[in-house]
C-alpha positions in Angstrom: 205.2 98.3 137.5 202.1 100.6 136.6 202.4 104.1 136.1 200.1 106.7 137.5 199.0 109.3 135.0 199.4 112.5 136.9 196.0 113.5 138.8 193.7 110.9 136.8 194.8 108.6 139.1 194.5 106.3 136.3 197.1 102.9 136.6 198.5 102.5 133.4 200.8 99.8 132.1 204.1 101.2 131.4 203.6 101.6 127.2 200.2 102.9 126.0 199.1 101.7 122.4 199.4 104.4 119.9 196.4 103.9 117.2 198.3 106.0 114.2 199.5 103.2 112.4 196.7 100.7 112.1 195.1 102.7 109.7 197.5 101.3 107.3 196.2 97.6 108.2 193.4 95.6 107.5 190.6 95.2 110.2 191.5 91.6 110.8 195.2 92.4 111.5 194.4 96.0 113.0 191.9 93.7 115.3 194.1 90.9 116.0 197.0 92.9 116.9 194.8 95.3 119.4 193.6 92.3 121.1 197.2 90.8 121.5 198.0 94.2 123.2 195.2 93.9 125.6 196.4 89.9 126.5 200.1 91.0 127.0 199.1 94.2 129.6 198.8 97.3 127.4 195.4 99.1 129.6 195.7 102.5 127.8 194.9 103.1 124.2 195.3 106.2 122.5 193.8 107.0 119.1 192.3 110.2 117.4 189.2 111.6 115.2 191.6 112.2 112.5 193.2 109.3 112.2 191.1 108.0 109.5 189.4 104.5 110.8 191.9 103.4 113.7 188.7 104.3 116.4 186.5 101.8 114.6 188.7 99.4 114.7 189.5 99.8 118.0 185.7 99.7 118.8 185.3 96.3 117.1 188.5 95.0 118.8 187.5 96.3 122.2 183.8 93.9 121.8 186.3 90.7 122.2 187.5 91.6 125.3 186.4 92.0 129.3 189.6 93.3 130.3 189.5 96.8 131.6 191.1 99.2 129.1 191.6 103.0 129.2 190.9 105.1 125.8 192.3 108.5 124.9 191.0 110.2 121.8 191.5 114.1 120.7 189.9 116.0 118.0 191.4 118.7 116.1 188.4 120.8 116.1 188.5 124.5 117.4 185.0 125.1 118.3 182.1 124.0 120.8 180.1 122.5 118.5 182.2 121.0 116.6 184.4 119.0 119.6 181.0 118.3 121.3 179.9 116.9 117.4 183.6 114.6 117.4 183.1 113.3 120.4 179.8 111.8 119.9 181.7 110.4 116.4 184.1 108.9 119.3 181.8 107.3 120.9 179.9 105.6 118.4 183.0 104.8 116.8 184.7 103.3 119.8 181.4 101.8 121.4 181.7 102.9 124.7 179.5 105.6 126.6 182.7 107.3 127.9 185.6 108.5 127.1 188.6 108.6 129.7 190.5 111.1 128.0 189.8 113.3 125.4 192.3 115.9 124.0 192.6 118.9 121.9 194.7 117.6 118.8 197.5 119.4 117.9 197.7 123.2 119.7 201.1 123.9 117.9 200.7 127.9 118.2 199.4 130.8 119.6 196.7 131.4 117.0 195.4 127.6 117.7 195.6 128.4 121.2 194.0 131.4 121.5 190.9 129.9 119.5 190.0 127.2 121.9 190.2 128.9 124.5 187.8 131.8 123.0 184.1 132.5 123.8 183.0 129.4 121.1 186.2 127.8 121.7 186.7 124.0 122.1 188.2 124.0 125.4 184.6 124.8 126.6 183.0 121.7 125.0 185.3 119.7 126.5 184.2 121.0 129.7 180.8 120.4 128.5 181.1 117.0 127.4 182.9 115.9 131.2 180.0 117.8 133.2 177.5 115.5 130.7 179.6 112.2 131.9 180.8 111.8 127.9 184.5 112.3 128.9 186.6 111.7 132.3 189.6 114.0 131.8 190.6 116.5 129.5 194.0 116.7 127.8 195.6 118.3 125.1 199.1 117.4 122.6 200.9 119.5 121.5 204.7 119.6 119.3 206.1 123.0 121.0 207.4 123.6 124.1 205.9 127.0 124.3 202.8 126.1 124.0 203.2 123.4 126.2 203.9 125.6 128.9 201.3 128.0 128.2 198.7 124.9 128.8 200.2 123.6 131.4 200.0 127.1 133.1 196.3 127.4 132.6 195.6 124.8 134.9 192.9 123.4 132.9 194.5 120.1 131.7 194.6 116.8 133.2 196.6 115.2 130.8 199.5 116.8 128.4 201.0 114.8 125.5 204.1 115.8 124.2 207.1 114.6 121.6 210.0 112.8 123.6 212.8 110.4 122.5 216.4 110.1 122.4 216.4 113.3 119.6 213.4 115.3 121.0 214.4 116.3 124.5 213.7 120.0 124.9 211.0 118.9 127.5 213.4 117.7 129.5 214.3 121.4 130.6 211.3 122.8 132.0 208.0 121.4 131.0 208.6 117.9 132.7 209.0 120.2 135.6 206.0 122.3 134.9 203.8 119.2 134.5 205.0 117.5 138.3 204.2 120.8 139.8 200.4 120.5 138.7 200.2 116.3 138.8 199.2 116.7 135.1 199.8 113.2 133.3 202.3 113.2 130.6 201.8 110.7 127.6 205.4 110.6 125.4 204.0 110.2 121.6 206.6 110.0 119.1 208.9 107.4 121.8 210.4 106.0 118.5 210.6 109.4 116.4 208.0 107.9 114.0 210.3 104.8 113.1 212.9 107.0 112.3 215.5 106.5 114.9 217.4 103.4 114.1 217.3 101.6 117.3 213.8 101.9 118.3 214.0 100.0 121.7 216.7 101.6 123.2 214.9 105.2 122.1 212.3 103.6 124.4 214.0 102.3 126.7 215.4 105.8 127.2 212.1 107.6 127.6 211.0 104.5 130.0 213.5 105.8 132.3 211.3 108.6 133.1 208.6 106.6 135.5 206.3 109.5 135.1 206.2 109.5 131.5 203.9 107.2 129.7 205.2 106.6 126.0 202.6 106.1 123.6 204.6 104.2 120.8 202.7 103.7 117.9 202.2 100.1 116.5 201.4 98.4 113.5 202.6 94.6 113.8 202.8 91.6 116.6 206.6 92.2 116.5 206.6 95.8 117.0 204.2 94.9 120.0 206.2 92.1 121.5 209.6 94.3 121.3 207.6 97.2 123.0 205.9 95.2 125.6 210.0 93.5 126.3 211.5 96.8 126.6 208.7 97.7 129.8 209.0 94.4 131.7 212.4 94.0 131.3 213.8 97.9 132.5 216.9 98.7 133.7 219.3 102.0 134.0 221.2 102.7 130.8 224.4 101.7 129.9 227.2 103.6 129.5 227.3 101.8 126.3 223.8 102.3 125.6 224.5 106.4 126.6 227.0 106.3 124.0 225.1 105.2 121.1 222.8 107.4 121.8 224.9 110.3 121.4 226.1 108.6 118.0 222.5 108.6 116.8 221.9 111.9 118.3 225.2 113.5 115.9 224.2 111.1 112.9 220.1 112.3 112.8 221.2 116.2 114.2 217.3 118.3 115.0 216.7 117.8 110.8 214.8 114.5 111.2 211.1 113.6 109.4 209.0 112.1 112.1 206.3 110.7 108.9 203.5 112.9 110.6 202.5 114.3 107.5 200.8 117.6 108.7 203.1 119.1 106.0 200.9 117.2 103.2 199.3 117.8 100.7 202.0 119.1 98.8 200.5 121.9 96.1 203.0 119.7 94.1 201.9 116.3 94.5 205.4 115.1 96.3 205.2 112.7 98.8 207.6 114.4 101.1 208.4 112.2 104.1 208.6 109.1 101.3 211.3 111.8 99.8 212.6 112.8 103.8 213.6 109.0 104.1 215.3 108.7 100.8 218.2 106.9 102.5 216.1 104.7 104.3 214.4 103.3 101.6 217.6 103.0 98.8 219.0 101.0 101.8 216.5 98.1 101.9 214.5 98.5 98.2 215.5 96.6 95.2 217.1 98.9 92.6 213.9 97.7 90.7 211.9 99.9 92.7 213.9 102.5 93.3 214.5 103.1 89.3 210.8 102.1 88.1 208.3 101.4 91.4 206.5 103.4 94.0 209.9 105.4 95.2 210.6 106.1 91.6 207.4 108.0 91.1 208.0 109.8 94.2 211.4 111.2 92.7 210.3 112.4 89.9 207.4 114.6 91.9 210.1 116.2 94.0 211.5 116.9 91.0 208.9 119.5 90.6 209.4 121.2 93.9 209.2 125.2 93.5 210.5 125.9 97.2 207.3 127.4 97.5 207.2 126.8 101.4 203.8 126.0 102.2 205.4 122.6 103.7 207.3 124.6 106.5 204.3 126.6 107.7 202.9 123.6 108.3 205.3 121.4 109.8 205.3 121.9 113.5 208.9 120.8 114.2 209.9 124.2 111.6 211.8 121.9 109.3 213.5 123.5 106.4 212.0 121.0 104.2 212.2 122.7 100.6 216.1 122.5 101.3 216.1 119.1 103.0 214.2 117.8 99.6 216.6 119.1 97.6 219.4 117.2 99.5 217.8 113.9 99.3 216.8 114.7 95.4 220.8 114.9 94.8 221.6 111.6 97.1 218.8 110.2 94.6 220.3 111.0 91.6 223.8 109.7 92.3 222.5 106.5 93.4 220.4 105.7 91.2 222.2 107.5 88.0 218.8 110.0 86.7 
């Protein structure tokens, strides 16, 4: 049932536990639930320096266990110093004296890569930090499959995590490929598409199929967990009936899809743009008291102010169109709601 991650070696269970969401929790229930994943299996958590508090809580839920539990963290740092400064954060954070995997967060471009790998670049404290015994493996995520390549190609990676789900599946093509060739461990983030794709475990279920892939699946309540953990002990081949919803959802969420990562914030504007993204989300399951006077309502009247100025597109790394998209959700808006 484990899963070997590439040429770690390391024995995974067949989901990792993705640490993005518990930031929105309290510590009890960010606690509570990490604990739960550690009782049901789950040996590999994954978590960053910039996601807020999720390594401290993780640190505080790893003290209430003596099961043996893997932990990824990544910094988006470009230099040395600073990398050699976020690990030590990691540590302290997490409570631990090493790291299994550490990544560099994010290397969505040429420019990003170019500067870790330079004379000062991070790459090089990683290196650092694993000849010092602070790390065990180094790895690095990425949201293009260019880039992807390009670090798989270096040679100097022991761990790769990518975007992959029933929508995302330009990996498929060649850098699954390029990743076998080198035994380079793949972690899937984005299994779910954020919580965007409608049927979450059968998006899983698809990337499970793939027994090299780990998916990293974030998760934020005992429910979410408990579906997760179902999907991975209970796998079997798709379904032609299965294959053919996907295809549905592949034609009804087309490549113009907010995955909620929110590297296109902050808006010079103020607008909360995946809370504007998922317009039809949220008018599907609000109250109309919310949507005309509440939290979504304030929202709608931010995008209102949207200039198409296009800092949100440099920044996305999936090269939304996101000025246009807004402006489509902002007319679905006003017909539902009748302002």
């Amino acid at each position: 049932m484990y899963r070997r991650l590439g040429r770690t070696n390391i024995e995974v269970f067949p989901i990792a536990f993705g640490g993005i969401p518990i930031q929105r929790i309290d510590e009890e229930s960010a606690i509570r639930l990490i604990r739960r994943a550690i009782e049901v299996g789950i040996n590999l958590i994954d978590t960053a320096r910039g996601y807020t508090d999720s390594e401290i809580k993780i640190g505080k839920a790893l003290k209430g266990t003596n099961k043996k539990v893997y932990l990824a963290s990544k910094s988006q740092n470009r230099t040395k110093e600073g990398i050699l400064k976020d690990i030590e954060i990691s540590l302290k954070n997490l409570g631990v004296e090493q790291i299994d995997i550490y990544q560099l967060h994010g290397i969505n471009d040429l420019d990003t890569f170019n500067r870790v790998f330079s004379e000062d670049g991070a790459y090089w404290g990683l290196v650092e930090a694993k000849e010092k015994g602070l790390i065990r493996f180094i790895g690095a995520s990425s949201h293009s499959t260019e880039i992807l390549e390009k670090l798989i190609n270096t040679d100097k990676f022991d761990v790769i995590q990518l975007c992959y789900n029933i929508i995302e599946t330009d990996v498929e093509d060649k850098v699954f490929l390029l990743a076998l060739q080198k035994d380079i461990g793949i972690i899937a983030m984005k299994p779910v598409g954020g919580g965007v794709i409608p049927n979450a475990a059968l998006s899983l279920k698809y990337v499970l199929q793939k027994e090299f892939v780990v998916p990293d699946p974030g998760i934020e309540t005992i429910e979410e967990l408990e579906q997760n953990v179902n999907v991975a002990m209970n796998l079997s081949p798709l379904t032609d009936d299965e294959m053919k919803e996907i295809e549905n959802i592949r034609k009804e969420l087309g490549k113009e899809f907010c995955r909620r990562c929110n590297y296109c914030q902050p808006c010079p504007q103020q607008i909360p743009i995946w809370v504007i993204l998922h317009a039809d989300s949220a008018m599907k399951r609000l109250p109309f008291n919310t949507l005309k006077s509440g939290w979504f309502y304030d929202a709608y009247q931010k995008a209102k102010n949207c200039i198409k100025c296009g800092v949100c597109v440099t920044r996305c790394p999936y090269n939304l169109p996101i000025p246009d998209m807004i402006e489509k959700k902002l007319e679905i808006i006003r017909i539902t709601i009748g302002n």
